[in-house]
Structure formats: C-alpha cells, structure tokens
C-alpha positions as a printed NumPy array, in Angstrom:
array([[ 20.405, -64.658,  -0.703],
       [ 22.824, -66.205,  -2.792],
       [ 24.369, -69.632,  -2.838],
       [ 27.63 , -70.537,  -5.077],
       [ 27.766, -74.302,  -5.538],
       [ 29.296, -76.616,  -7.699],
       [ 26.684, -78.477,  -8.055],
       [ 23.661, -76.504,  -8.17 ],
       [ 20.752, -79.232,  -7.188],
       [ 21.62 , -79.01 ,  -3.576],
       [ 20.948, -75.547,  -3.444],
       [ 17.804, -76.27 ,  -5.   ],
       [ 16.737, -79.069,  -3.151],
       [ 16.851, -76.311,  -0.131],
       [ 15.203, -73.935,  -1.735],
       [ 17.316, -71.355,  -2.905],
       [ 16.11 , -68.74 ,  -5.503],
       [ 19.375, -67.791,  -6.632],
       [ 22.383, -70.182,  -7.029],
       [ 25.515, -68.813,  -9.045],
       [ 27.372, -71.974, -10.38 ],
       [ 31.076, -72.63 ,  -8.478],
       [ 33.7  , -74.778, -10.015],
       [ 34.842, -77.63 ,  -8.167],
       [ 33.957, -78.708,  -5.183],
       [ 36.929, -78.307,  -3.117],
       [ 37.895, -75.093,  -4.77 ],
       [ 34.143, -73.366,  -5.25 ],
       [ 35.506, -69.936,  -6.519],
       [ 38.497, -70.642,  -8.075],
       [ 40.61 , -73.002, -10.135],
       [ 43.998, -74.086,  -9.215],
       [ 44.805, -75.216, -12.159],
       [ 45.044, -71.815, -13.567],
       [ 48.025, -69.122, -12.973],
       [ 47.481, -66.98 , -10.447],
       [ 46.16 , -64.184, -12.397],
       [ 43.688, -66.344, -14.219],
       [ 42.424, -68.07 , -11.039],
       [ 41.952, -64.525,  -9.262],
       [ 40.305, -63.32 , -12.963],
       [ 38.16 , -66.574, -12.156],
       [ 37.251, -65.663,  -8.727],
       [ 36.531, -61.803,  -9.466],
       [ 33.964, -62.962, -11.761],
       [ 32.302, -65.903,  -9.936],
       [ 32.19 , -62.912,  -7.322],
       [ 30.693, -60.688,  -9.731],
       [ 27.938, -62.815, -10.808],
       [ 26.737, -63.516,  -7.393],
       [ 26.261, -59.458,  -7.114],
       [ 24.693, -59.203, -10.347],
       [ 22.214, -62.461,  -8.755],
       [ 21.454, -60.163,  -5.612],
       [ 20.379, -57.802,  -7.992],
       [ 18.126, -59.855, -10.017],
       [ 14.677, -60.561,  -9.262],
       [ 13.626, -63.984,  -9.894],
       [ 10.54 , -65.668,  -9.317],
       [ 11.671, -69.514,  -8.638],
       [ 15.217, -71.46 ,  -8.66 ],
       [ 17.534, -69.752, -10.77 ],
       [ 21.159, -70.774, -11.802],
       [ 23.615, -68.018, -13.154],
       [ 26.885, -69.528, -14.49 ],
       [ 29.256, -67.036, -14.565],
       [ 30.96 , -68.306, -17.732],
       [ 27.907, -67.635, -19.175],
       [ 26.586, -64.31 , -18.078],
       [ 27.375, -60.794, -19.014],
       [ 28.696, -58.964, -15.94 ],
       [ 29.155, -54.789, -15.897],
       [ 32.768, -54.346, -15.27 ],
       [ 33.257, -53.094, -11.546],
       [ 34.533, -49.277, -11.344],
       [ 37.332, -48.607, -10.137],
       [ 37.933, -46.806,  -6.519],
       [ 40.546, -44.199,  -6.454]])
C-alpha cells in the first residue's frame, strides 16, 4: 500500500511502509498555482512515484518525494 500525504508523519504514525510525499494539503497531487500543463506534469509524476513505491521493497517507513526521485518515463499505448 501506498499513502500520498502532505505531511508524511501521519502516515507514519499509522504505520505505513510507503508514503510518497503530496503537496499541499488541500490539493495533495497537484498545484494550482501552476498552468495547467505544469499542474497535470505535477500530478503525472506524484502518480508515478507512488507506482515506482508499489514496486519497491522496503523494510520500515519510507518517504519518496517525487521531486526527488528518478522515475522511468511511462510508455506510451498506441
């Protein structure tokens, strides 16, 4: 399981193993702020990381921040 939180103690407090870091807290995956493109760009990778955490094995509480983590580019579906 993965939880996406902007602020990544709670998860932890509950026990999750893998918590991918959100924003804000009224806009978890995304940024208003940003153009439309960027905020979807934004989203697509917060997205991303949380796959990428399913795929990870970890041992104890583990945050990925998607601003900081290399993420494979997705492949395109024709």
């Amino acid at each position: 399981m993965v939880l996406i939180s902007a602020i990544p103690i709670v998860p932890q407090t509950v026990g999750a193993n893998r918590i991918v870091r959100g924003v804000r807290i009224e806009n978890v995956c995304g940024d208003p702020t940003l153009s439309e493109s960027g905020d979807q760009e934004l989203n697509m990778r917060i997205t991303r990381t949380a796959i990428n955490a399913l795929q990870t094995e970890v041992e104890m509480p583990t945050i990925f921040d998607p601003l900081d983590t290399k993420i494979p580019e997705a492949s395109s579906v024709s």
